[in-house]
TIRO-563471 format. One record per residue (C-alpha): x, y, z; residue number from 1. Coordinates in steps of 0.02 Angstrom, whole numbers, padded with zeros to 5 digits. Example, Ala and Ser with C-alpha at 12.3 -4.5 7.8 and 13.67 -1.06 7.14 Angstrom:
% TIRO-563471
xx yy zz nr
00615 -00225 00390 1
00684 -00053 00357 2
END
This chain:
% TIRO-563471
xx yy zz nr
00000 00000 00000 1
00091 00177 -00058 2
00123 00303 00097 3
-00012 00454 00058 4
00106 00566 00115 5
00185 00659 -00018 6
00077 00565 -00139 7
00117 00612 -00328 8
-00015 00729 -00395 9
-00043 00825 -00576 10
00017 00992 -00570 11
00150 00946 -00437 12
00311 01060 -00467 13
00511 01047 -00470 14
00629 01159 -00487 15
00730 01063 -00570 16
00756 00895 -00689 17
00872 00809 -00556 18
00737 00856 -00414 19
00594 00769 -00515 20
00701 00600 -00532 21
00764 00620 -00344 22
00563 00632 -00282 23
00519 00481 -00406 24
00665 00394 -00326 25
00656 00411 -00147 26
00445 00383 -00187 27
00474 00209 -00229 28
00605 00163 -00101 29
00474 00221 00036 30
00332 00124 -00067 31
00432 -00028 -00093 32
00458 -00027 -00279 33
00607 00027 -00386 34
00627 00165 -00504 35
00687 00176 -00689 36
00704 00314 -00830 37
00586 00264 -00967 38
00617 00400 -01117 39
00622 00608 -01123 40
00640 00740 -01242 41
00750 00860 -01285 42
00710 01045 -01350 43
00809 01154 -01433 44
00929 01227 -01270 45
00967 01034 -01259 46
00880 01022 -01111 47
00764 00892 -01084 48
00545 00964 -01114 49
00459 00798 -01051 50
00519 00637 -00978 51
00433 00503 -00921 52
00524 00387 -00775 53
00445 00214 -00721 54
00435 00070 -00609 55
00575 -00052 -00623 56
00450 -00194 -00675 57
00390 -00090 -00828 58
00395 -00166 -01003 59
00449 -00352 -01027 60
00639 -00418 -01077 61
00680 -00458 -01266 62
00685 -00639 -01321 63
00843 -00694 -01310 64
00880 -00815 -01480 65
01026 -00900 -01380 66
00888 -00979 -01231 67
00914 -01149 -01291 68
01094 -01143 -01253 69
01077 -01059 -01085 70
01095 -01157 -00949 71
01027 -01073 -00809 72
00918 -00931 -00852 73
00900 -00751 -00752 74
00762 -00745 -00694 75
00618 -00631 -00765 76
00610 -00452 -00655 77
00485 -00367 -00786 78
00313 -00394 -00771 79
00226 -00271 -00897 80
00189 -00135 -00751 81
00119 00033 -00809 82
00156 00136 -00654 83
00239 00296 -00711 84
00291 00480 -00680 85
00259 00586 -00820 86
00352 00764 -00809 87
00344 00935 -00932 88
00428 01077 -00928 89
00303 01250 -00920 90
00397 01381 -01013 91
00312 01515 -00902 92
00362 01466 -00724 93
00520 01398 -00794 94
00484 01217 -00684 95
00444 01031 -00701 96
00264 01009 -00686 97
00169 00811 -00654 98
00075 00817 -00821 99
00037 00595 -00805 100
00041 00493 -00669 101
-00022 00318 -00658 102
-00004 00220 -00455 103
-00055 00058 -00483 104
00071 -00097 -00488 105
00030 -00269 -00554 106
00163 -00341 -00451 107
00191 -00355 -00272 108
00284 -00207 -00183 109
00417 -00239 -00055 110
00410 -00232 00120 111
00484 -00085 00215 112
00603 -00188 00298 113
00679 -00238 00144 114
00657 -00069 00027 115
00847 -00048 00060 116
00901 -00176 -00056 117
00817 -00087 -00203 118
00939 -00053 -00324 119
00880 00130 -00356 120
00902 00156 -00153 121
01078 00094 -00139 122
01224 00196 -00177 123
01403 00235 -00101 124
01427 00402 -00059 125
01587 00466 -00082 126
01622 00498 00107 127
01606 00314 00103 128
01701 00273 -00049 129
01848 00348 00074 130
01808 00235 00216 131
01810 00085 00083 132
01971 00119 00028 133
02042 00155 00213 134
01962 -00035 00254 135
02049 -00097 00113 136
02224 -00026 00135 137
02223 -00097 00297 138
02205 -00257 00250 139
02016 -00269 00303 140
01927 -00412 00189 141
01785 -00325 00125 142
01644 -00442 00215 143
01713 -00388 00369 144
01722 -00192 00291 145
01556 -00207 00277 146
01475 -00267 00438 147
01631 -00131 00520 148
01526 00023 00417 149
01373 -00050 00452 150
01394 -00069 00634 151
01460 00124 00620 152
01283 00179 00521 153
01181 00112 00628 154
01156 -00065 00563 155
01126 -00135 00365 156
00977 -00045 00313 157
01050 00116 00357 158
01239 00102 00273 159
01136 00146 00100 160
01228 -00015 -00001 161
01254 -00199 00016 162
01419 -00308 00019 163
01426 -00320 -00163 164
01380 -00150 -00209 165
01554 -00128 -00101 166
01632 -00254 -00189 167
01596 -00169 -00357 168
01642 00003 -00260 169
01801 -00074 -00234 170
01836 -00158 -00412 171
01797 00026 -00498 172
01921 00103 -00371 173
02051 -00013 -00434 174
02019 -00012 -00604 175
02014 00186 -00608 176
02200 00193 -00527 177
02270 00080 -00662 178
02179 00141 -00790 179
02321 00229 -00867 180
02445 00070 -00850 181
02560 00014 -00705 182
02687 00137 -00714 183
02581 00278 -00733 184
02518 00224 -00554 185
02694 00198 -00489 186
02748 00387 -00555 187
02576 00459 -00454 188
02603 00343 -00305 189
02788 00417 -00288 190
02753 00589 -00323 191
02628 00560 -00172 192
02741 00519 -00075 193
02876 00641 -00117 194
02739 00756 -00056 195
02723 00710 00096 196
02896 00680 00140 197
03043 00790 00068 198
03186 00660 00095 199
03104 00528 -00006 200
03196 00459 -00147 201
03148 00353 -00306 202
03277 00265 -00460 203
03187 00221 -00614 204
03300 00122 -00719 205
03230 00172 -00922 206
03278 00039 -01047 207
03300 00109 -01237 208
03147 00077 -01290 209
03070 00189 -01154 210
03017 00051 -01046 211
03051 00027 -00848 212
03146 -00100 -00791 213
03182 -00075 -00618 214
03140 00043 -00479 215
03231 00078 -00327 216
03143 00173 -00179 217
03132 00219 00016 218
03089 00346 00120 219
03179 00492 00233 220
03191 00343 00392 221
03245 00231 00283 222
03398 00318 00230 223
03418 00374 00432 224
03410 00197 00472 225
03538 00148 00361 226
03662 00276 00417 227
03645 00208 00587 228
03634 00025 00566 229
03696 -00004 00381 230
03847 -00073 00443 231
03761 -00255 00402 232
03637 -00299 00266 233
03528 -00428 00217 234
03470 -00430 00023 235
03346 -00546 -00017 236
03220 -00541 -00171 237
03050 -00616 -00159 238
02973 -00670 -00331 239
02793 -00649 -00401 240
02718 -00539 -00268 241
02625 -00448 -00390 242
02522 -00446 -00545 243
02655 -00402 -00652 244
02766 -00541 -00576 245
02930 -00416 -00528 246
03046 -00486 -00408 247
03027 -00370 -00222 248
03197 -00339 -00158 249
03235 -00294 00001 250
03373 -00232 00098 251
03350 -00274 00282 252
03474 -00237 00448 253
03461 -00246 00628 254
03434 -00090 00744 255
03499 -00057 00917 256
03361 -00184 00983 257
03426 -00298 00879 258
03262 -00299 00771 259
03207 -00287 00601 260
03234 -00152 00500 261
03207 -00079 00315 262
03350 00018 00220 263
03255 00025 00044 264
03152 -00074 -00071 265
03168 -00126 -00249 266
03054 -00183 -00408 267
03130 -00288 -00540 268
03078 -00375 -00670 269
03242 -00509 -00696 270
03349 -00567 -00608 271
03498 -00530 -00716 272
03677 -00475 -00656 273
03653 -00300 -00745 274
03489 -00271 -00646 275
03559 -00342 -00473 276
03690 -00221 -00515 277
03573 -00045 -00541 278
03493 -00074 -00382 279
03649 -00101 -00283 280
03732 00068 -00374 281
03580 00175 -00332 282
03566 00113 -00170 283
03729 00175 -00118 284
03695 00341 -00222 285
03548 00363 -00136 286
03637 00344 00035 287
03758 00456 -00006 288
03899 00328 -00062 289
03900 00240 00098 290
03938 00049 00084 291
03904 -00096 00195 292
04028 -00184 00262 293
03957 -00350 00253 294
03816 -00418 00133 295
03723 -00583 00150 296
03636 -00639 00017 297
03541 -00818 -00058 298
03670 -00918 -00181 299
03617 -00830 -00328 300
03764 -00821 -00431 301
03688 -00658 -00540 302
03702 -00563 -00346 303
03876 -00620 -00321 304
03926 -00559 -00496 305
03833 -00409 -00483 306
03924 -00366 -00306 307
04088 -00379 -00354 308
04065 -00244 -00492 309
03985 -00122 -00366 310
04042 -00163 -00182 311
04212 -00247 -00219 312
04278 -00214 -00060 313
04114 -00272 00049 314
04110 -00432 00119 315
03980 -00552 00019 316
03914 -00671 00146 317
03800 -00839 00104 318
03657 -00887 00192 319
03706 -01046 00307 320
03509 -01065 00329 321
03494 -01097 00126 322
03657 -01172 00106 323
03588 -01329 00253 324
03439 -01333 00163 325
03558 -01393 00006 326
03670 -01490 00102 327
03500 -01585 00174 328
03440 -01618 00008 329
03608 -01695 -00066 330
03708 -01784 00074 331
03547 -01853 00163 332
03466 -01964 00027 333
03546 -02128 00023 334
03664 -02119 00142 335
03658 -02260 00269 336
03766 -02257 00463 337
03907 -02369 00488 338
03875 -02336 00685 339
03801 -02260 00827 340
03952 -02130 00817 341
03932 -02108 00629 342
03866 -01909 00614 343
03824 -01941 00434 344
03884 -01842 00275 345
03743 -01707 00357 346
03840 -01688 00524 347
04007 -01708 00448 348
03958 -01551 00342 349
03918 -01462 00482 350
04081 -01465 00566 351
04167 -01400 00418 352
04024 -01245 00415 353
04032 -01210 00598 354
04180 -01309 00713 355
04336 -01291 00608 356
04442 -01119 00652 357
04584 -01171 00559 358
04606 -01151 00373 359
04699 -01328 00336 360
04610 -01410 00462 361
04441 -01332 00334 362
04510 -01411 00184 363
04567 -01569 00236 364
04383 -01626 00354 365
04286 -01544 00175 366
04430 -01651 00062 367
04367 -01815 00152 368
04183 -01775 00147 369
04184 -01736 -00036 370
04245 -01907 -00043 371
04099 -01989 00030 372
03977 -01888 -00073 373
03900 -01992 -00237 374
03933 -01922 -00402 375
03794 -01845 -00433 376
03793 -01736 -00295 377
04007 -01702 -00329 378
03957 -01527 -00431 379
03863 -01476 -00289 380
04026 -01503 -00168 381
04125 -01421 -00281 382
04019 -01285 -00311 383
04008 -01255 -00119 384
04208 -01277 -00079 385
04217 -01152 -00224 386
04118 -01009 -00111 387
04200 -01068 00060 388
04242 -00904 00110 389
04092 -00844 00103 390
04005 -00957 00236 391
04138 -01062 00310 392
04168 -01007 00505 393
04352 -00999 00470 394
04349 -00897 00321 395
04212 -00781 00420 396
04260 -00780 00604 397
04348 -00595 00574 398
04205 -00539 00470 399
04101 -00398 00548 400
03932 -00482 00541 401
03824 -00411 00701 402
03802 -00621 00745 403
03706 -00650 00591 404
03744 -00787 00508 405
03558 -00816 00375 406
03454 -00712 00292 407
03340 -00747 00413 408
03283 -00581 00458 409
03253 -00544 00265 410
03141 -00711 00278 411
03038 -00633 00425 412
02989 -00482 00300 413
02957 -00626 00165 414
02836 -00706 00297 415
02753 -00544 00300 416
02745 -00509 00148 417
02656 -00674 00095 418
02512 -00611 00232 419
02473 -00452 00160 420
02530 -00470 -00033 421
02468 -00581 -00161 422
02526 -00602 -00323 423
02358 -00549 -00384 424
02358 -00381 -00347 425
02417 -00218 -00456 426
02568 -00121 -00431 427
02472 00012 -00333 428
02389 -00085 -00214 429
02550 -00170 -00201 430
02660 -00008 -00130 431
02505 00025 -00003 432
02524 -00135 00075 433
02700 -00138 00079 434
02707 00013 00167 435
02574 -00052 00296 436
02736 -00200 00313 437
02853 -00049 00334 438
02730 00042 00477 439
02722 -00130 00563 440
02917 -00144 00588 441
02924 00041 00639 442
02777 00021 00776 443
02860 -00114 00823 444
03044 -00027 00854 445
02951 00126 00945 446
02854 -00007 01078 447
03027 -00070 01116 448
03095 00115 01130 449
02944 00157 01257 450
02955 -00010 01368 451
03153 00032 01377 452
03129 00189 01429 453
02985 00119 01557 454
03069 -00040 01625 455
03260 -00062 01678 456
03323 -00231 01625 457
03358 -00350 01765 458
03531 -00369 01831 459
03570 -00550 01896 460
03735 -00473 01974 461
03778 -00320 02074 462
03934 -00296 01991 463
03991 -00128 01912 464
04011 -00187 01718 465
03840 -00245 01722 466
03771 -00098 01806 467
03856 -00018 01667 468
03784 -00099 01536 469
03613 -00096 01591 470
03614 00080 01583 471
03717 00095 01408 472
03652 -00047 01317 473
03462 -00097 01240 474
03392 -00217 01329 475
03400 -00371 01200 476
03625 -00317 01196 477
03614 -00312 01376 478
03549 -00488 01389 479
03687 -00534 01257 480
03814 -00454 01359 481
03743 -00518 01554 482
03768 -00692 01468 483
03948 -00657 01419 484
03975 -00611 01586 485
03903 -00789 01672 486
04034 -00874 01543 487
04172 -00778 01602 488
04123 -00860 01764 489
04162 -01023 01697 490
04323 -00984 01617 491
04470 -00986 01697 492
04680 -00906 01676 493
04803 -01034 01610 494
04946 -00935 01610 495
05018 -00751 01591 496
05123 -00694 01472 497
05177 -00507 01482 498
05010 -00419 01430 499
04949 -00594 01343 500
04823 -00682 01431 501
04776 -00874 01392 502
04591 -00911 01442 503
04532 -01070 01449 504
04343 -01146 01437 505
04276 -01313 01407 506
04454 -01360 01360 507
04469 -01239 01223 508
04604 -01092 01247 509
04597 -00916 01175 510
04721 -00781 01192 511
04710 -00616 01250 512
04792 -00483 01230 513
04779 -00336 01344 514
04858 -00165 01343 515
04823 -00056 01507 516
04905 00094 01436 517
04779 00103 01287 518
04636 00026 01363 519
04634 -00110 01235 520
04594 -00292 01238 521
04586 -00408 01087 522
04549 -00594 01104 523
04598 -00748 00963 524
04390 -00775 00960 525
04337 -00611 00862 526
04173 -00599 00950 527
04190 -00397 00971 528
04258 -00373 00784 529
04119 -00490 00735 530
03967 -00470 00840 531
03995 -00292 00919 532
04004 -00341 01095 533
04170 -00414 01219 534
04171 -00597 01227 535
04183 -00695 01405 536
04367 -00723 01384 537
04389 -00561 01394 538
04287 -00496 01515 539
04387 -00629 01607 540
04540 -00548 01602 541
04457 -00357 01645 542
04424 -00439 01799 543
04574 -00525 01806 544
04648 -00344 01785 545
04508 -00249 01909 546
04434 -00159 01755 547
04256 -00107 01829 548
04183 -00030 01700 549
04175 -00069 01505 550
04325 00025 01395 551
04243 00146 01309 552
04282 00099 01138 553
04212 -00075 01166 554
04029 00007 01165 555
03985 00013 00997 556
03858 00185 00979 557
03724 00057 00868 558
03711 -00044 01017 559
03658 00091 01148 560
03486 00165 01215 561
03526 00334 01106 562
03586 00251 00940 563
03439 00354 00855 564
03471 00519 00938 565
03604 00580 00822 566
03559 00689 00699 567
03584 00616 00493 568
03604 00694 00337 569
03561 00648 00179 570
03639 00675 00006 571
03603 00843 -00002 572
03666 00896 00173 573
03494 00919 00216 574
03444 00858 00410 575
03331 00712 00399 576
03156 00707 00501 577
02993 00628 00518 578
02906 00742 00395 579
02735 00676 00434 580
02762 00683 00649 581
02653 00862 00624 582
02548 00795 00493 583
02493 00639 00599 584
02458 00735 00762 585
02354 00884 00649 586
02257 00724 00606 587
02235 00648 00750 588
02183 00811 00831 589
02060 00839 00707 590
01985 00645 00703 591
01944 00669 00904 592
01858 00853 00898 593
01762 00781 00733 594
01717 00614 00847 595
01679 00754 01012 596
01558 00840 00918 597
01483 00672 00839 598
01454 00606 01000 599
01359 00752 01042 600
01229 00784 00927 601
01197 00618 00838 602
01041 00604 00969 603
00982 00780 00890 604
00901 00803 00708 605
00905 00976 00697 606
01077 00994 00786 607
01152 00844 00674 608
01076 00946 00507 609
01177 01097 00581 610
01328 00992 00595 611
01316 00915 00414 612
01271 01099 00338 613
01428 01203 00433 614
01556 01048 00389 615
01479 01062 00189 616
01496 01254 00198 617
01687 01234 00258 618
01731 01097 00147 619
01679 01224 -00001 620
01777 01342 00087 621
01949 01261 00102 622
01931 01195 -00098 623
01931 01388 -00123 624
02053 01404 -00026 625
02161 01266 -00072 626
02148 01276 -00256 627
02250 01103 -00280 628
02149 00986 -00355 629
02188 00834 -00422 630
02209 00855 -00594 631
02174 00711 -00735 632
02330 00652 -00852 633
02326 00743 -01008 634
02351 00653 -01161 635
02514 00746 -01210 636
02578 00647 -01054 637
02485 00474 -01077 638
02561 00475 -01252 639
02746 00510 -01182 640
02711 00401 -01023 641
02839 00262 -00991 642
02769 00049 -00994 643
02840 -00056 -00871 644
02942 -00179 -00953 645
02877 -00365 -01000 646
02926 -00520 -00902 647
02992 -00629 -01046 648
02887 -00777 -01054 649
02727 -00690 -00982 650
02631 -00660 -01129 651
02584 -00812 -01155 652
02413 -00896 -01125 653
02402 -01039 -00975 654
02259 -01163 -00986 655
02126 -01160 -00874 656
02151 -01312 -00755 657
02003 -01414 -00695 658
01970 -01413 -00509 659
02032 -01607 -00474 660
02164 -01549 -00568 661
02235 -01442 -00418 662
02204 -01551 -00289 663
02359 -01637 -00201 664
02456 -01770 -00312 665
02519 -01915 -00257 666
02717 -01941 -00287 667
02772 -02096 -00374 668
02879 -02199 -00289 669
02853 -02188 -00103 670
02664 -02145 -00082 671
02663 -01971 -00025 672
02573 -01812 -00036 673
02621 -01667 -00089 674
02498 -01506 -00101 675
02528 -01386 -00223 676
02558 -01257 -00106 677
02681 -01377 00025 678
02869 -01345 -00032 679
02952 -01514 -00101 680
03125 -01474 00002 681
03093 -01465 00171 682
03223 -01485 00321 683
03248 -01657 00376 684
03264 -01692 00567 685
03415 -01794 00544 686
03536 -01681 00678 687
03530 -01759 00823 688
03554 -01672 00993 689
03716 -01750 01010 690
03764 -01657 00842 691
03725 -01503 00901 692
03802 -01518 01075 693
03968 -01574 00993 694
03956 -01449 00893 695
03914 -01299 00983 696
03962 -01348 01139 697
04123 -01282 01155 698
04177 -01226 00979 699
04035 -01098 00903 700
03959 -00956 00959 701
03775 -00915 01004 702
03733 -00832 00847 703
03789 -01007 00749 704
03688 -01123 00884 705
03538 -01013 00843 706
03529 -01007 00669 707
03576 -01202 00663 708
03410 -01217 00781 709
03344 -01118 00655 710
03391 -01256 00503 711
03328 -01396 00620 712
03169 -01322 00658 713
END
């Protein structure tokens, strides 16, 4: 039954075209029927003299010649109803006047509970078009967008569209910010961001035929970062993570908390030498020409190539992490134990990566092994002896490493990566959810900065070096360093030689060499040249000596509680700074007086219409005032815009699999399963505990027991 109020009547006037379709509209969302546009005509001024709009059920569908071959059908929505507006323009009052208008329905109307899912009566407003696109940049599944707004409106019949109408909201958002191409989208995204932040820096290498092949970027605390902590990094590159199927490289490092941290990010499209090569040259240009001192990187030989043209004199560093994965694969298949004492080719491997200090004593354990191995794992060996200083302990035990041994911490970002990125998404949407990745590790390192300055680390001893370094160090060093000083407990002076000290522990005996006149101490295990922090043999002999207090050049500044309070520069001698610290509190500011005054008259209609009209009256006023609006591409610069260039091999058209067809497959031979998304090398648990005690237990150092844990696990 139609609401008599406001009924449709002849002679009823609008002001304007857009008012007579708005009061059809809104008329059949209250009455339970939708709306449609039937026909009009135009006069001479081109604007319309009569139009006639209609119930959504008017008229009946065409025929369609193809209904044999269909399947399942849509169903029928027209049923022949001759409800209608008519509207005609009166030349004397210069308005819309009713001139027809028929009420009756041959179809059933809707109930008012369920008028909201009227087409005509749903709609995204642009306001919420904003809070879609917020939802989705954080990662928010749409489904759960949806009940979030709704909860926020009031509940589903008042958020104005359904679940798939934000779906479709969300599809035409995407499809408008690539509509010019992907590296259209990447030029807009980074002059965004140059924008907001002045230090912000961007490569694009051009290939002759004006196409993109890699891009190098990062942001003004990126480049800080690295000047602090870019002693040490970790390069990694994680393929296919995202519709154009670019490699993501990363350069990771460790902060004073010993935590994760991003120096830069790179696009590629191969993995050539030449391109490994760009990124590592504008990555030092864009730092100013500072170098690491020690890279680790996967076993790709392309990165090893590409290093020694650009950072000849920084150490290149393996992975030991990928490299047992390898050894795993080749030395445990087939091999059978003489004994109880037999290690295997596995454990015997893992003395020559972790126990041997000397050189000869290297070559002649990895000589016998290589003997063992079958032939078709001897390339392999070869291969591996070929790179030994580049992950053998020997060959690394002086290099300046921070304790890192893997590319674990590069993994860690891979791991979150693979949460937030899929390879389906464009290159836009791509950068917007690797920055949410980069915000994450950045909350992160100020949480530890605020429970540091909160909570003093426990001391387990009232002695003055400790005392010390609680107040000096983080707290993740300090533990480092507390547990150096219980192993000095164990250790023990075997004899004194002038200023050289031999220390032994767990029958193994180091040397140490102290000078009191220059406050120096070195010892024969490297563990302050290679982790950044005095070993137990030495603080051994400070006691030994009635040193109280750590030397101060034996407290590295990346280490301590005001590692980020020194002020860095960039390239162009400007001083870097968290451009956006103002712009987030303005925000923030603004978000709580907005949610104040919310709070306060959503109870009210007349105060919330007071509300909604002074916020639309200053929103016109600061777009006066503004005067920067986004502007559309013009096609002068579509026609000279750069393509990104083509993965070779990706123009080509896959078949469409069946669905049994990606189900798991059995593997001939032995009977098992493997999933298509289960990796077909995985770590075997062939170390025993026994392994790792003989190995660790008096020969390696933490870092190496952990990331050996690490290859067990």
């Amino acid at each position: 039954m139609e609401n008599s109020n406001n009924m449709p009547h002849i002679g009823m006037e609008f002001a304007t075209f857009d008012e007579a379709w708005t009061y059809w509209k809104n008329f059949g969302g209250t009455n339970g029927f939708g709306v449609r546009k039937l026909y009009g005509k135009k006069g001479q001024d081109n604007k319309y003299s009569s139009y006639t709009f209609a119930c959504a059920c008017e008229g009946e569908r065409k025929k369609d010649k193809r209904d044999h071959l269909t399947k399942n059908p849509r169903a029928e929505t027209r049923t022949g109803c001759k409800a209608h507006l008519a509207i005609k323009f009166d030349k004397d009052c210069q308005k819309y006047k009713v001139s027809r208008y028929h009420p009756d329905h041959n179809h059933t109307l809707q109930k008012p509970e369920a008028c909201y899912l009227i087409p005509t009566q749903r709609e995204v407003p642009e306001i919420a078009r904003f809070d879609i696109n917020i939802a989705d940049s954080s990662g928010i599944p749409p489904k759960q967008s949806h009940e979030l707004l709704s909860r926020q409106a009031g509940g589903v019949r008042s958020i104005g569209y359904t679940k798939d109408d934000l779906n479709n909201c969300l599809r035409d958002m995407r499809k408008e910010s690539m509509k010019y191409g992907a590296a259209v989208a990447i030029t807009k995204y980074f002059e965004k961001r140059a924008a907001e932040d002045p230090f912000f820096q961007h490569f694009e290498d051009i290939t002759e035929n004006e196409e993109i092949a890699n891009i190098l970027w990062m942001d003004g605390r990126m480049i800080a970062a690295y000047a602090r902590f870019g002693e040490v990094v970790i390069f990694d590159t994680t393929f296919g993570t995202n519709e154009e199927k670019w490699a993501l490289g990363t350069f990771v490092g460790f902060n004073n908390f010993r935590e994760i941290v991003i120096f830069g990010a790179a696009l590629m499209c191969d993995q050539s030498t030449e391109s490994f090569a760009w990124v590592f040259d504008k990555f030092v240009e864009a730092n100013g020409g500072k170098r690491p001192i020690t890279v680790f990187t996967d076993q790709d030989s392309a990165i090893g190539k590409a290093l020694e043209q650009v950072l000849p004199d920084t150490k290149h560093a393996l992975c030991v992490w990928h490299i047992m994965k390898n050894a795993q694969k080749k030395l445990c298949a087939g091999y059978k134990k003489k004994d109880k004492n037999d290690t295997g080719l596995l454990g015997e491997f893992c003395k020559c990566m972790f126990k041997y200090e000397v050189e000869e004593e290297f070559e002649k354990a990895f000589k016998e092994l290589a003997e063992k191995v079958d032939k078709k794992d001897e390339r392999w060996i070869s291969f591996i002896f070929n790179c030994k200083e580049k992950w053998a302990y020997c060959f690394m035990k002086d290099a300046y490493t921070l304790g890192i041994r893997s590319t674990q911490a590069s993994e860690s970002i891979n791991s979150d990566l693979k949460k937030y990125l899929s390879c389906k998404l464009n290159v836009n949407r791509f950068m917007e959810h690797f920055d949410r990745i980069v915000d994450a590790k950045r909350e992160k390192e100020l949480k530890s900065d605020y429970y540091m300055t909160l909570r003093k680390p426990k001391v387990r001893y009232n002695i003055p070096i400790l005392c010390e370094a609680g107040d000096v160090y983080t707290p993740n060093i300090f533990e480092l360093f507390q547990k150096e000083c219980e192993l000095s407990g164990s250790a023990y002076i075997e004899s004194i030689d002038g200023n050289i000290y031999t220390v032994g522990m767990c029958n193994i005996s180091r040397q140490v060499i102290w000078n009191r006149d220059e406050q120096s101490i070195v010892c024969s295990c490297k563990k302050f040249e290679r982790v950044g922090i005095l070993c137990c043999h030495a603080i051994k002999v400070l006691d030994r000596e009635d040193i109280k207090n750590i030397p101060p050049r034996y407290i590295l500044k990346r280490w301590t509680q005001d590692a980020n309070n020194d002020t860095v520069m960039d390239r162009e001698e400007r001083v870097i700074e968290d451009a956006m610290l103002e712009v987030r509190n303005r925000k923030a500011q603004l978000m709580r007086e907005a949610s104040l005054i919310c709070d306060k008259v959503i109870h009210d209609e007349s105060l919330s219409q007071f509300v909604l009209d002074g916020l639309r009256f200053l929103l016109l006023q600061v777009e006066e005032r503004d005067g920067n609006h986004d502007e559309d591409i013009s096609n002068s610069q579509l026609e000279n815009a750069l393509r990104l260039k083509k993965k070779d091999g990706d123009n080509r058209s896959k078949r469409r699999k069946a669905w049994n067809e990606n189900l798991s497959r059995q593997k001939k031979g032995n009977g098992q399963n493997i999933s298509n998304n289960q990796s077909l090398i995985r770590p075997s648990n062939n170390l025993s505990q026994d392994i790792m005690e003989e190995h660790f237990g008096c020969y390696g150092d933490l870092e190496d027991k952990h990331n050996l844990e690490i290859c067990q696990d």
